[in-house]
C-alpha positions as a printed Julia matrix, in Angstrom:
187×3 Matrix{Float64}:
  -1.48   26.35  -17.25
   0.37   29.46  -16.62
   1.64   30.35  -13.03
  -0.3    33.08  -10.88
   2.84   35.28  -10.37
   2.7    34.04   -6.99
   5.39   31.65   -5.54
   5.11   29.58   -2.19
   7.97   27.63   -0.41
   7.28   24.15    1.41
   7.8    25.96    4.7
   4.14   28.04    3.72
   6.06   31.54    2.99
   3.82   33.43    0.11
   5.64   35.79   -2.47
   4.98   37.55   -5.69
   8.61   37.53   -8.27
   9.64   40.78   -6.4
   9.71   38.79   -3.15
  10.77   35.42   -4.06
  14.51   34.61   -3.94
  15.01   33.46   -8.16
  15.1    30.38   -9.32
  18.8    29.97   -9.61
  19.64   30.53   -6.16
  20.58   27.83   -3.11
  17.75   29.09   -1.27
  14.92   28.42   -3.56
  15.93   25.01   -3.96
  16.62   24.32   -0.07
  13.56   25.82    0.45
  11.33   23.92   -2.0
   9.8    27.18   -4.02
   7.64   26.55   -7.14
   5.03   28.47   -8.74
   1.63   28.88   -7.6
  -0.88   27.39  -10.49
  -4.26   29.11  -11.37
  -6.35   25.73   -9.89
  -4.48   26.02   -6.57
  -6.48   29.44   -6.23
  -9.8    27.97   -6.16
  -9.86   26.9    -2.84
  -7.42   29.71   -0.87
  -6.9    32.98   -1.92
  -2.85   33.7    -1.35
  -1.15   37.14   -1.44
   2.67   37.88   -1.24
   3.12   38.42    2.56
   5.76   40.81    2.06
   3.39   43.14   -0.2
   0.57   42.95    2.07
   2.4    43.51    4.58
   0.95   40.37    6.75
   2.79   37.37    6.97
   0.3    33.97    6.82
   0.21   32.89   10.71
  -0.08   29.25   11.72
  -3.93   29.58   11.6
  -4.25   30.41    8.19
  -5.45   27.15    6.15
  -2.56   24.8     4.72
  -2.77   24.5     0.86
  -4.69   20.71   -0.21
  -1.83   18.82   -1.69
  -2.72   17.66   -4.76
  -2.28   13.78   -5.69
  -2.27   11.97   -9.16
  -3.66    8.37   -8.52
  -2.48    6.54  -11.51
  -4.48    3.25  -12.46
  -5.99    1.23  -15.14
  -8.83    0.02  -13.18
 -11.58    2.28  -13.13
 -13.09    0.82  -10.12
  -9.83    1.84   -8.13
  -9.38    4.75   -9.7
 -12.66    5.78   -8.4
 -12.84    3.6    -4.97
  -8.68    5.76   -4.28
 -10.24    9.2    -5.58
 -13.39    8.79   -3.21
 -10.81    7.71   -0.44
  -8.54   10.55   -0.8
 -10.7    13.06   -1.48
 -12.25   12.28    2.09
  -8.8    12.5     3.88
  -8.2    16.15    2.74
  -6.73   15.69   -1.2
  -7.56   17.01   -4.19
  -7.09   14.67   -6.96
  -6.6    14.0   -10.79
  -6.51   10.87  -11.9
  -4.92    8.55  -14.78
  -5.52    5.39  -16.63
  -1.74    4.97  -17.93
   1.39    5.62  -17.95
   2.17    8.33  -20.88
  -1.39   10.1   -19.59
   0.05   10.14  -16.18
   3.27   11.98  -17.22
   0.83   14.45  -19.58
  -0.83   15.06  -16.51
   1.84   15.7   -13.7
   3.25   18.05  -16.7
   0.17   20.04  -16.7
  -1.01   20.1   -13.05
   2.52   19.28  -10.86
   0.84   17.61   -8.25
   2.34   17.03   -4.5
   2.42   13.13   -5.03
   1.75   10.47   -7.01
  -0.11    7.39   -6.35
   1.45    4.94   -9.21
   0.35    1.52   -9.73
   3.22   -1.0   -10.81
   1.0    -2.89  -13.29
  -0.37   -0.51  -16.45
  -1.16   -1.41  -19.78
   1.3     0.92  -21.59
   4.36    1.02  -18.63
   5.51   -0.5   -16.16
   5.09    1.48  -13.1
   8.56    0.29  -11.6
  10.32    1.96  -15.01
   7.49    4.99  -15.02
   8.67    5.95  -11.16
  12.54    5.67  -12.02
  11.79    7.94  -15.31
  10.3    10.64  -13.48
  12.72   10.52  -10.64
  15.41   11.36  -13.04
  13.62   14.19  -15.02
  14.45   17.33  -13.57
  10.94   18.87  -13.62
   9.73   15.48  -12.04
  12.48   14.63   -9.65
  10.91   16.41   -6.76
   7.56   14.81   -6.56
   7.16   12.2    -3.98
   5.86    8.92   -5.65
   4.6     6.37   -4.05
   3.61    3.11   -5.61
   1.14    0.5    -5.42
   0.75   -3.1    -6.12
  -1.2    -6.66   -5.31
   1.48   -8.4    -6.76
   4.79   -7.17   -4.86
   4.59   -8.34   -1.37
   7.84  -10.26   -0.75
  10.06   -8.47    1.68
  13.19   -8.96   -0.96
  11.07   -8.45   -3.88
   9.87   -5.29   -1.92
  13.93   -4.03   -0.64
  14.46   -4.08   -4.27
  11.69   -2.44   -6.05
  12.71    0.56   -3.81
  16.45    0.53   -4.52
  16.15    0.11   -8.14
  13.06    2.93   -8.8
  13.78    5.67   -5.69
  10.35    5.07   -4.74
   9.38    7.36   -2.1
   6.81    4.78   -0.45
   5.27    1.2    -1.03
   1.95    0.56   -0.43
   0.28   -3.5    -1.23
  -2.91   -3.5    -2.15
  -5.73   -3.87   -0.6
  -4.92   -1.42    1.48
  -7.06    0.42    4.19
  -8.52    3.84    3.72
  -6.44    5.16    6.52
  -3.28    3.65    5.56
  -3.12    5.57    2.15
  -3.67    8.59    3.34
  -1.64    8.07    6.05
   1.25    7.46    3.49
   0.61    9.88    1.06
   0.48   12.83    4.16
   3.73   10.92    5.32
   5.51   11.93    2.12
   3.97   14.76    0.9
   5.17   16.55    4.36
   8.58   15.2     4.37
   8.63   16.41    0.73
């Protein structure tokens, strides 16, 4: 999917390429620029602010983060789509490893929800992967699991795959999103 033109900075500053400091400057990266995809459109409508001349004020709507919730179990695929959707996500889903990575290449979503345990990864080695490609490296990912719960076992899993969050399952509705806000605006 091709970018709009438009480019929009994790502070919430909108500008078109004649606005927005280039890619291979200090400030984009401090500031967390990236290109504004055609599907983030649907919901807002976002202008450069220098162009039109008005700057977005602190009323103007935030943009819906977008989360991949990566699972093999269609039941919690569905039960963590219906769930996230509800606390203010949009969200794509995937049913293994090598589809989520085709996915988060197409869409470059805010987060990822990654379960540990999928039929073609392990989401452990998945999360460490991404973390240390370059067009990956800056998504928060957060992952899931029934079977990690010891506090060691837990320390560890961290360490070794720069997880940005741990969440055991089952976990209440609340909870996740509560996480996955947690990280996608420290992000």
């Amino acid at each position: 999917m091709a970018p709009t033109g438009l480019f929009w900075s994790k502070r919430g500053e909108v500008a078109c390429a004649d606005h927005a400091p280039q890619s291979d400057k200090d400030r984009w990266r401090a500031e967390g620029w990236r290109a504004i995809l055609p599907a983030e459109m649907k919901r807002l409508e976002y202008r450069c602010q220098h162009c039109a001349g008005t700057p977005i004020g602190h009323g103007a709507p935030k943009p819906v983060p977008l989360v991949l919730n990566v699972d093999d179990r269609p039941s919690t695929l569905y039960v963590r789509d219906r769930i996230l959707r509800q606390h203010g996500f949009m969200v794509a889903n995937a049913d293994s490893g090598q589809r989520a990575i085709d996915v988060a290449r197409q869409l470059k979503p805010n987060v990822i929800l990654l379960d540990v345990h999928l039929p073609d990864a392990d989401g452990r080695d998945l999360c460490l992967r991404l973390k240390h490609d370059p067009d990956f490296a800056d998504i928060p990912i957060v992952l899931i699991s029934a079977t990690l719960n010891g506090q060691g076992n837990l320390a560890e899993t961290m360490r070794m795959t720069a997880a940005d969050g741990f969440l055991h399952e089952p976990v209440e509705p609340d909870r996740l999103a509560s996480m996955l806000w947690k990280v996608v605006s420290a992000a």
